[in-house]
Every structure is written in C-alpha cells, then in structure tokens.
mmJSON file of the N, C-alpha and C atoms, coordinates in Angstrom:
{"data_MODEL":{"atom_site":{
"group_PDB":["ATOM","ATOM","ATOM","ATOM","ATOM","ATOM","ATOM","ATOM","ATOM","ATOM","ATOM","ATOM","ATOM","ATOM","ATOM","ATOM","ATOM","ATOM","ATOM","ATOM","ATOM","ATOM","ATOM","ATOM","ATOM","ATOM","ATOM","ATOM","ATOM","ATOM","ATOM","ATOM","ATOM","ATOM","ATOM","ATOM","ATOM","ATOM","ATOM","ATOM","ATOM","ATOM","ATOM","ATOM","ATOM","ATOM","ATOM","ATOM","ATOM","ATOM","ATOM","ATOM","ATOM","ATOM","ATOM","ATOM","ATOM","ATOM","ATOM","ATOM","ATOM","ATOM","ATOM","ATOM","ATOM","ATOM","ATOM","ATOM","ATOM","ATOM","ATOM","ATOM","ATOM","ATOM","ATOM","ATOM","ATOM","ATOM","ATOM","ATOM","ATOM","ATOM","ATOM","ATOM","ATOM","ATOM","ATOM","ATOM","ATOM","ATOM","ATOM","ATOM","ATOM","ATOM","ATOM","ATOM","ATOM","ATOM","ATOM","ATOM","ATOM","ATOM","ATOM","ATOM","ATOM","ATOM","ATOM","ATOM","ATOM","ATOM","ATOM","ATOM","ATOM","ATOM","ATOM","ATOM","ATOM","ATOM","ATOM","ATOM","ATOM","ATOM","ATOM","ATOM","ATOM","ATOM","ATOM","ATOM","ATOM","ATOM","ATOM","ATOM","ATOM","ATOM","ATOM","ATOM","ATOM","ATOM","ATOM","ATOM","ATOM","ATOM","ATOM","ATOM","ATOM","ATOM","ATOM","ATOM","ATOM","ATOM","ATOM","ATOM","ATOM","ATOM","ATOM","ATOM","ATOM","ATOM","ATOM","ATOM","ATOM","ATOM"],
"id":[1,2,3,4,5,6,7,8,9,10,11,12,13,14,15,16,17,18,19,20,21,22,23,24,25,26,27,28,29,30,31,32,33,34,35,36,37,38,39,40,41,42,43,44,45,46,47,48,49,50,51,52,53,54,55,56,57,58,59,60,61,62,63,64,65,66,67,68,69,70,71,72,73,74,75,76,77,78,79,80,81,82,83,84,85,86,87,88,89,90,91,92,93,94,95,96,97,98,99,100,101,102,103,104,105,106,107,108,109,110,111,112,113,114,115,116,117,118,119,120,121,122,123,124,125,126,127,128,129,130,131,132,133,134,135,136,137,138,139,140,141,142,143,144,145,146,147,148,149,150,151,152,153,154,155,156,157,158,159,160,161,162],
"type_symbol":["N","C","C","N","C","C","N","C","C","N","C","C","N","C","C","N","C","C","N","C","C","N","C","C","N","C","C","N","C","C","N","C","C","N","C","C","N","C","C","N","C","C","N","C","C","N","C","C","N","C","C","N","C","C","N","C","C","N","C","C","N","C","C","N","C","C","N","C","C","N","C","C","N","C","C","N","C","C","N","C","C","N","C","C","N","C","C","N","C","C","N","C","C","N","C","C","N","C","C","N","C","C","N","C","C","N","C","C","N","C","C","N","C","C","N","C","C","N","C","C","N","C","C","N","C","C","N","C","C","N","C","C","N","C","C","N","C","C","N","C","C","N","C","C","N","C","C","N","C","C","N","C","C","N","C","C","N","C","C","N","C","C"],
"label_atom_id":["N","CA","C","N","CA","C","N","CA","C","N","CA","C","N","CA","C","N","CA","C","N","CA","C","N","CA","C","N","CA","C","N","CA","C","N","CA","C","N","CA","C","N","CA","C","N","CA","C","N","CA","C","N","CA","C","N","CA","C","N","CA","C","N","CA","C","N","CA","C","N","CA","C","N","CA","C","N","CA","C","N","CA","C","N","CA","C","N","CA","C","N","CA","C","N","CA","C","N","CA","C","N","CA","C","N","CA","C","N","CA","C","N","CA","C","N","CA","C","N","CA","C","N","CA","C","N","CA","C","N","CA","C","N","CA","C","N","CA","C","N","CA","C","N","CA","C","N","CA","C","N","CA","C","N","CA","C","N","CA","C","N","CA","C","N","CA","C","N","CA","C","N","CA","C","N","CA","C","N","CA","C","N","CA","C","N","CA","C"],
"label_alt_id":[null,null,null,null,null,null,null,null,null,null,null,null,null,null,null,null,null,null,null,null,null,null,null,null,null,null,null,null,null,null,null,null,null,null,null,null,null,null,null,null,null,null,null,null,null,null,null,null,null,null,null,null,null,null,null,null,null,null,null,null,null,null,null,null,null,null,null,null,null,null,null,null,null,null,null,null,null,null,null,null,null,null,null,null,null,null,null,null,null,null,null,null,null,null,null,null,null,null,null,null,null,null,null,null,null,null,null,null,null,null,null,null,null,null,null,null,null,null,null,null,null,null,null,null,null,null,null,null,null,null,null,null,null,null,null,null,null,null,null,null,null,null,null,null,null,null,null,null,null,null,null,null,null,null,null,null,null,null,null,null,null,null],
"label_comp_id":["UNK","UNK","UNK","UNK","UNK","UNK","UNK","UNK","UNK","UNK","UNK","UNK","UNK","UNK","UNK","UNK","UNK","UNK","UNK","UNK","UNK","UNK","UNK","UNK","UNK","UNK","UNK","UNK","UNK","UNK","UNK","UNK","UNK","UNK","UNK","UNK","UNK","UNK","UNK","UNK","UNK","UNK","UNK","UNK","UNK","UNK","UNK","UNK","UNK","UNK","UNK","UNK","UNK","UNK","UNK","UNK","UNK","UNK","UNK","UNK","UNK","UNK","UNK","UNK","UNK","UNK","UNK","UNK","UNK","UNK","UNK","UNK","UNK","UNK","UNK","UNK","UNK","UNK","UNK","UNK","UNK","UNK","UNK","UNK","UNK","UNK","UNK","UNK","UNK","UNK","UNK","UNK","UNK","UNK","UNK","UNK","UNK","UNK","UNK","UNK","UNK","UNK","UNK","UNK","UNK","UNK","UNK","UNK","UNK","UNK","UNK","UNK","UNK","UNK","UNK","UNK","UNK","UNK","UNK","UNK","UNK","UNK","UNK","UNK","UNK","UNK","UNK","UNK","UNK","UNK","UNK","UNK","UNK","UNK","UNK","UNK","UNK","UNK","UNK","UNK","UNK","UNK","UNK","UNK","UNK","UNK","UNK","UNK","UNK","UNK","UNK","UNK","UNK","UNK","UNK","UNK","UNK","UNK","UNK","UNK","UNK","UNK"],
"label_asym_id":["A","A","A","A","A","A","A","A","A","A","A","A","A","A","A","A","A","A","A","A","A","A","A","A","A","A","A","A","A","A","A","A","A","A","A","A","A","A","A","A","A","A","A","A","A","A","A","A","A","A","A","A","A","A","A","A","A","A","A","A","A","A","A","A","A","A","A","A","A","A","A","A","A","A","A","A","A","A","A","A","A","A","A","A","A","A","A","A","A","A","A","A","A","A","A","A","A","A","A","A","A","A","A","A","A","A","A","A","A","A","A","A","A","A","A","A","A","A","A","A","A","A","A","A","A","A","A","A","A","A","A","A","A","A","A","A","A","A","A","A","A","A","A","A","A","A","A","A","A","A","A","A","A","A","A","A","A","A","A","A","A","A"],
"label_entity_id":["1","1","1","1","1","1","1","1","1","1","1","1","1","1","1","1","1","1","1","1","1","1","1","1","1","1","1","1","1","1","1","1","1","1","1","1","1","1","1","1","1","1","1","1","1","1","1","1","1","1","1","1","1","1","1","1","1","1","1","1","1","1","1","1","1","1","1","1","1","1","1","1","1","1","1","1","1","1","1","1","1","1","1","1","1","1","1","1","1","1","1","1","1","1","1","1","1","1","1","1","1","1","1","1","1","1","1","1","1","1","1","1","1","1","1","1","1","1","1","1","1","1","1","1","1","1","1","1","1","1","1","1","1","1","1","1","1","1","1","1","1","1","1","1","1","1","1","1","1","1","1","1","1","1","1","1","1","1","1","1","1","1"],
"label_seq_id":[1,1,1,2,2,2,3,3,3,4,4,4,5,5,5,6,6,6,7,7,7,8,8,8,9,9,9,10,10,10,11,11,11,12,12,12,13,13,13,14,14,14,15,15,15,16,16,16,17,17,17,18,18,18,19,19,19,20,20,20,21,21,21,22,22,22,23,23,23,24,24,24,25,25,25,26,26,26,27,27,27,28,28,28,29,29,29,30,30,30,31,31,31,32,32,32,33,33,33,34,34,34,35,35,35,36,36,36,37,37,37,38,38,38,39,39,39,40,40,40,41,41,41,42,42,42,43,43,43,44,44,44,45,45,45,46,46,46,47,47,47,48,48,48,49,49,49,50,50,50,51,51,51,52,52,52,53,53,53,54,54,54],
"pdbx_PDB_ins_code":[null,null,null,null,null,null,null,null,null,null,null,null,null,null,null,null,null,null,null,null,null,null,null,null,null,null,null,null,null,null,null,null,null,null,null,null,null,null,null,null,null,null,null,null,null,null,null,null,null,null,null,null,null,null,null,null,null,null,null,null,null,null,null,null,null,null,null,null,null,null,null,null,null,null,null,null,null,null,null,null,null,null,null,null,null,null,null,null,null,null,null,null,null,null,null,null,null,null,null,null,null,null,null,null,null,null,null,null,null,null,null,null,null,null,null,null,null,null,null,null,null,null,null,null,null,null,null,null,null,null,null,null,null,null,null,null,null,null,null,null,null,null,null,null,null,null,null,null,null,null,null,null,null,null,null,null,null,null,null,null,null,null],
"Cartn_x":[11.005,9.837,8.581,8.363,7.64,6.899,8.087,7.573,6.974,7.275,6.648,5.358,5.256,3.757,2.925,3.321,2.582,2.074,3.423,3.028,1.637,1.938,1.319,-0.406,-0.371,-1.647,-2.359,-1.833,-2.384,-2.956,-2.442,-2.593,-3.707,-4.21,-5.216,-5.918,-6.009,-6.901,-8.6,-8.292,-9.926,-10.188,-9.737,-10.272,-10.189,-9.477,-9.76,-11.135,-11.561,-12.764,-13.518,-13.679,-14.808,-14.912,-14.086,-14.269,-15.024,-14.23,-14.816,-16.323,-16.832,-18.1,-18.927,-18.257,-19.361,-19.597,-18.46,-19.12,-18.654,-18.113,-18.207,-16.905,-15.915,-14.726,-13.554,-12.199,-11.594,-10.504,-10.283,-9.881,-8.365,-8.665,-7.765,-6.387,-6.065,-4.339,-4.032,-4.714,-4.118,-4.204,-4.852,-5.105,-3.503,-3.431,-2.319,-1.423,-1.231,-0.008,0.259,-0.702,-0.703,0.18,-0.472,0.196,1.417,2.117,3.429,4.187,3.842,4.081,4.555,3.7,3.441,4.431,4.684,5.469,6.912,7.457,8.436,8.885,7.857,8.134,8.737,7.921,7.753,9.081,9.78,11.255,12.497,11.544,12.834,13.685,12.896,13.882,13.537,14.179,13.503,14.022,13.719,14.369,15.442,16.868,17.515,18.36,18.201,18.522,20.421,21.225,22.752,22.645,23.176,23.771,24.657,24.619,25.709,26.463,27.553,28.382,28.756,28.416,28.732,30.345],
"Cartn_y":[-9.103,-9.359,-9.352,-10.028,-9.841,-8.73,-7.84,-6.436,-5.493,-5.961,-5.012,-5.833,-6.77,-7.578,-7.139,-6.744,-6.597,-5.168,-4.303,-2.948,-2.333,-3.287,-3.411,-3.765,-4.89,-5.338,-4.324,-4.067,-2.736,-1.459,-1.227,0.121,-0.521,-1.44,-1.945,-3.003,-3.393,-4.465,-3.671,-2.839,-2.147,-1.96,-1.364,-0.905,-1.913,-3.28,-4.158,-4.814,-5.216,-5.379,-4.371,-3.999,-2.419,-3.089,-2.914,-3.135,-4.69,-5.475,-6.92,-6.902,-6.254,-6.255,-5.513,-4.182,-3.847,-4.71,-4.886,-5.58,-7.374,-7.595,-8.683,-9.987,-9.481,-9.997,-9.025,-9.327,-8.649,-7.344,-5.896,-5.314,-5.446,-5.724,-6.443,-6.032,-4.513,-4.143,-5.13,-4.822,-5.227,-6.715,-7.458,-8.977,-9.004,-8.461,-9.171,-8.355,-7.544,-7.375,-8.135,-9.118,-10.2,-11.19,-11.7,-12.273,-12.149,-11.283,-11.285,-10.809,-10.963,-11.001,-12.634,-12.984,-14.649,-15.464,-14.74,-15.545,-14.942,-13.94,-13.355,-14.307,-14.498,-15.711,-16.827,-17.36,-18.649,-18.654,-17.942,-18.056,-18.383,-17.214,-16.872,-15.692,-14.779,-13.445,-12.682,-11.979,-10.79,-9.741,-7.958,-7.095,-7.325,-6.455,-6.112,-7.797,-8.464,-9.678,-9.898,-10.053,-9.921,-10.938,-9.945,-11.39,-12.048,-13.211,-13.933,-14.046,-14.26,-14.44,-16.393,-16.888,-18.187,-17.623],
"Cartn_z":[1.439,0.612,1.482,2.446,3.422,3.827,4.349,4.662,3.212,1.819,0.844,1.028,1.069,0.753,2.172,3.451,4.479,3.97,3.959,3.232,2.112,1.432,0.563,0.149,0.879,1.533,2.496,3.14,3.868,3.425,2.076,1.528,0.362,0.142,-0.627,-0.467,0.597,0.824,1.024,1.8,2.125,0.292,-0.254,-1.977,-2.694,-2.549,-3.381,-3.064,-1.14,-0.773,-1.555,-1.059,-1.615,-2.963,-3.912,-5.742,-5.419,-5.096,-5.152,-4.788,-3.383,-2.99,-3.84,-5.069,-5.977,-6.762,-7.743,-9.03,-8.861,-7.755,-7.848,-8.283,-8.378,-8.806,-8.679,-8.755,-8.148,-9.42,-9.106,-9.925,-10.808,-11.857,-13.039,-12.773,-12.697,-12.144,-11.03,-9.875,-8.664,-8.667,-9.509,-9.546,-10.615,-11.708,-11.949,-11.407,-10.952,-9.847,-8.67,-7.998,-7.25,-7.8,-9.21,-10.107,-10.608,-10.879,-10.744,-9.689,-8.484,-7.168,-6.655,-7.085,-6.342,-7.743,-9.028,-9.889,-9.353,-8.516,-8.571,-7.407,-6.792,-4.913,-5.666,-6.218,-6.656,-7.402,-8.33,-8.869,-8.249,-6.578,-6.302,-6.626,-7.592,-8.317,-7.241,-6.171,-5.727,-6.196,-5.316,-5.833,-4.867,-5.53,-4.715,-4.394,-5.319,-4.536,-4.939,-4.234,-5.214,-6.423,-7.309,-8.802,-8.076,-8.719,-8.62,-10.117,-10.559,-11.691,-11.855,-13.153,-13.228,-13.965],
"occupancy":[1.0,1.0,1.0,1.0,1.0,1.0,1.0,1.0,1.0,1.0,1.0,1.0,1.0,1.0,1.0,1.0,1.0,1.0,1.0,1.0,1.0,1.0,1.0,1.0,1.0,1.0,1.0,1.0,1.0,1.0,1.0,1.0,1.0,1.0,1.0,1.0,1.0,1.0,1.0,1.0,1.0,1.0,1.0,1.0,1.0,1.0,1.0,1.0,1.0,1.0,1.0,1.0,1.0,1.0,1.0,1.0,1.0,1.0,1.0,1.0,1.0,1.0,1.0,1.0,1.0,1.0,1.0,1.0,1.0,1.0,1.0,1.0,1.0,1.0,1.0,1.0,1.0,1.0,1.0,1.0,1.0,1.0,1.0,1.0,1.0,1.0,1.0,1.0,1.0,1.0,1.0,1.0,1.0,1.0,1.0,1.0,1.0,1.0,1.0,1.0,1.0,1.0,1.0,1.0,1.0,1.0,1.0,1.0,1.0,1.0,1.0,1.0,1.0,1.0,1.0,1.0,1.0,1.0,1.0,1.0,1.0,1.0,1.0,1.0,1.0,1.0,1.0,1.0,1.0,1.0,1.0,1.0,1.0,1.0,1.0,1.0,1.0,1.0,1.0,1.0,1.0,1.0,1.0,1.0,1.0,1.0,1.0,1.0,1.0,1.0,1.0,1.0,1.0,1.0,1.0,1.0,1.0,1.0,1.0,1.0,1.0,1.0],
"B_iso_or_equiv":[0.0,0.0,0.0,0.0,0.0,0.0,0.0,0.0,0.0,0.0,0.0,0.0,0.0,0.0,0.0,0.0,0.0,0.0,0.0,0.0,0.0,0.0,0.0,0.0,0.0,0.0,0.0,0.0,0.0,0.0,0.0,0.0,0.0,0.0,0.0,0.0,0.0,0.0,0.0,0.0,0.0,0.0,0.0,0.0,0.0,0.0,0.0,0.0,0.0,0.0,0.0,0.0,0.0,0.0,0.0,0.0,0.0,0.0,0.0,0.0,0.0,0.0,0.0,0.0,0.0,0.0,0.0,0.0,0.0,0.0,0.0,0.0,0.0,0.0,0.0,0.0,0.0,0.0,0.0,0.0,0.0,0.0,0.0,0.0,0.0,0.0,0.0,0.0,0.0,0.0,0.0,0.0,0.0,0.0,0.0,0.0,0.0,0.0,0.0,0.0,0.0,0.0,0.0,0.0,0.0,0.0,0.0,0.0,0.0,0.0,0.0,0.0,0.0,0.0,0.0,0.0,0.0,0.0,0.0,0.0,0.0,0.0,0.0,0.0,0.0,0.0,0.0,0.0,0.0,0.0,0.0,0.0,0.0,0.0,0.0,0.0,0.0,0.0,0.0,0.0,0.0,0.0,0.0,0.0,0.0,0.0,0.0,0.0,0.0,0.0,0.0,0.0,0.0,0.0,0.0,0.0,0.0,0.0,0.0,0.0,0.0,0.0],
"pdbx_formal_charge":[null,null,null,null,null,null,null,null,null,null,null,null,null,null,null,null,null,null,null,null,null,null,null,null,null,null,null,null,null,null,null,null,null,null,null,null,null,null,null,null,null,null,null,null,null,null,null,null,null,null,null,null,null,null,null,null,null,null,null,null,null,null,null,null,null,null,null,null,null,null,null,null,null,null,null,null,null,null,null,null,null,null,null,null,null,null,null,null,null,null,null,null,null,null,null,null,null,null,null,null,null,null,null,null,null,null,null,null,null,null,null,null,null,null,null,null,null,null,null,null,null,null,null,null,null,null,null,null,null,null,null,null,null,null,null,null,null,null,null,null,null,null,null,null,null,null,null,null,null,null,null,null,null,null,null,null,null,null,null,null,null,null],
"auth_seq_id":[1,1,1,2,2,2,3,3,3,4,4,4,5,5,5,6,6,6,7,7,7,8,8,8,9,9,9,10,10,10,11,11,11,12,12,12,13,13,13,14,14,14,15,15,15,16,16,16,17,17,17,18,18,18,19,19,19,20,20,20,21,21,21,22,22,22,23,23,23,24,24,24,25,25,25,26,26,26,27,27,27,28,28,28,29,29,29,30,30,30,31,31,31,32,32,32,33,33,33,34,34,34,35,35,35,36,36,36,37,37,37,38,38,38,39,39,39,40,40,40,41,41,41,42,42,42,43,43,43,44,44,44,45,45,45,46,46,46,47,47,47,48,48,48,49,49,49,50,50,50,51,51,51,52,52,52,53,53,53,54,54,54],
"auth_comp_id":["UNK","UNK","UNK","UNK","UNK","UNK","UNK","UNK","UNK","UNK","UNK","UNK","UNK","UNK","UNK","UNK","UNK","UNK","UNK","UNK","UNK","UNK","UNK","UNK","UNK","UNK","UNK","UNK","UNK","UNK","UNK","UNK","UNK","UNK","UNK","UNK","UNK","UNK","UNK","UNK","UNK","UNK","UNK","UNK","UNK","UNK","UNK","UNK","UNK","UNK","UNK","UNK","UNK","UNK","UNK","UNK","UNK","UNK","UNK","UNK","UNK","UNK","UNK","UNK","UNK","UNK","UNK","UNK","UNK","UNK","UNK","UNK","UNK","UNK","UNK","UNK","UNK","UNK","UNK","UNK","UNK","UNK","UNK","UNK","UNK","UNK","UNK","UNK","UNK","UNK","UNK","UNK","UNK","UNK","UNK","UNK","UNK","UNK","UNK","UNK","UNK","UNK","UNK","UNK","UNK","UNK","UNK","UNK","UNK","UNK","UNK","UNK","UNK","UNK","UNK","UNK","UNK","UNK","UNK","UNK","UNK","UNK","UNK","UNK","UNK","UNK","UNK","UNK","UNK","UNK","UNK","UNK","UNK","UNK","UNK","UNK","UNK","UNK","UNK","UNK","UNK","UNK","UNK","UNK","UNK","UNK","UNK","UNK","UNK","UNK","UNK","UNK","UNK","UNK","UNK","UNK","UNK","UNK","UNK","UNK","UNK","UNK"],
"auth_asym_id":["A","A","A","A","A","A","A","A","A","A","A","A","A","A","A","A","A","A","A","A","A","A","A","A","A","A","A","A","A","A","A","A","A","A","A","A","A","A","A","A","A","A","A","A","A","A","A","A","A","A","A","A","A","A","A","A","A","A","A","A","A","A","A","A","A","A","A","A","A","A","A","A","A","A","A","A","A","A","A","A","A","A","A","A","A","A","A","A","A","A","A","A","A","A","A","A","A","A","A","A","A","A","A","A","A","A","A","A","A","A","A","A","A","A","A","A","A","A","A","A","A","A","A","A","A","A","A","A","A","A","A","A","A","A","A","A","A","A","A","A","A","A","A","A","A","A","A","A","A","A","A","A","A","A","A","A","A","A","A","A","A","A"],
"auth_atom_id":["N","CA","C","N","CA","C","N","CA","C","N","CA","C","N","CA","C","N","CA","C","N","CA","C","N","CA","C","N","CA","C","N","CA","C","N","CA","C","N","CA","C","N","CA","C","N","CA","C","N","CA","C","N","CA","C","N","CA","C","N","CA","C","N","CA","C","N","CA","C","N","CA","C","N","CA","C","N","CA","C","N","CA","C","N","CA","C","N","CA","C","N","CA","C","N","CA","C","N","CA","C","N","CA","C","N","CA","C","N","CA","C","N","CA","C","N","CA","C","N","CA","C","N","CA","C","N","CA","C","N","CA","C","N","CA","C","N","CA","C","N","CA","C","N","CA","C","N","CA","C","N","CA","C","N","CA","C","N","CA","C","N","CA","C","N","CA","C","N","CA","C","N","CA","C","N","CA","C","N","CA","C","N","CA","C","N","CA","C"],
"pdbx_PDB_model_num":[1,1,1,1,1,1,1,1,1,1,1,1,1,1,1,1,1,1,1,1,1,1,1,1,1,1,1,1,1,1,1,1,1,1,1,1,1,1,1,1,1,1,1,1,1,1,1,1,1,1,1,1,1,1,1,1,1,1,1,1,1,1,1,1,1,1,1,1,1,1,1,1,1,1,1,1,1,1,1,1,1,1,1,1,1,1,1,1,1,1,1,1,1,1,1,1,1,1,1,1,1,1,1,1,1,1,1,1,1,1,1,1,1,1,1,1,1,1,1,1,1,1,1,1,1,1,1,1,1,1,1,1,1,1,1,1,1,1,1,1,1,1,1,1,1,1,1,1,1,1,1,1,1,1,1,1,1,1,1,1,1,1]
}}}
C-alpha cells in the first residue's frame, strides 16, 4: 500500500499544487480519490489482500 501511495503521490502532486494554486482548493476527482484511499487504510480492506473464509 505504501508503495501505490508513494507512486502515486508522485505522479500528481505537482498538478494537484498547480490546480490548488489556481483556483484555490483542491481538484474534486483526486480529492475524493484521496478519500477513498484513506477509507480503504482506515478499514483495513486493501487490494490484493487474501480472503479469509469464516
């Protein structure tokens, strides 16, 4: 998980700056794609993660 979020951050941090420094707040996709980023941490669901069977 780590490495997609380093990945990731990298390939949009300069264009999310940039958007934020035009109009001033940050661009709506990539804000809620943060957002269900940080709800996917916070669960605990990752990708790729094994099922388990009850």
């Amino acid at each position: 998980m780590s490495d997609f979020l380093e990945n990731f951050f990298k390939k949009v941090s300069k264009p999310v700056e940039a958007f934020v420094r035009d109009t001033g707040y940050g661009p709506p996709r990539i804000t809620l794609s943060f957002l269900w980023i940080a709800a996917l941490i916070a669960q605990r669901n990752y990708i790729n993660k094994p099922k388990t069977r009850h």
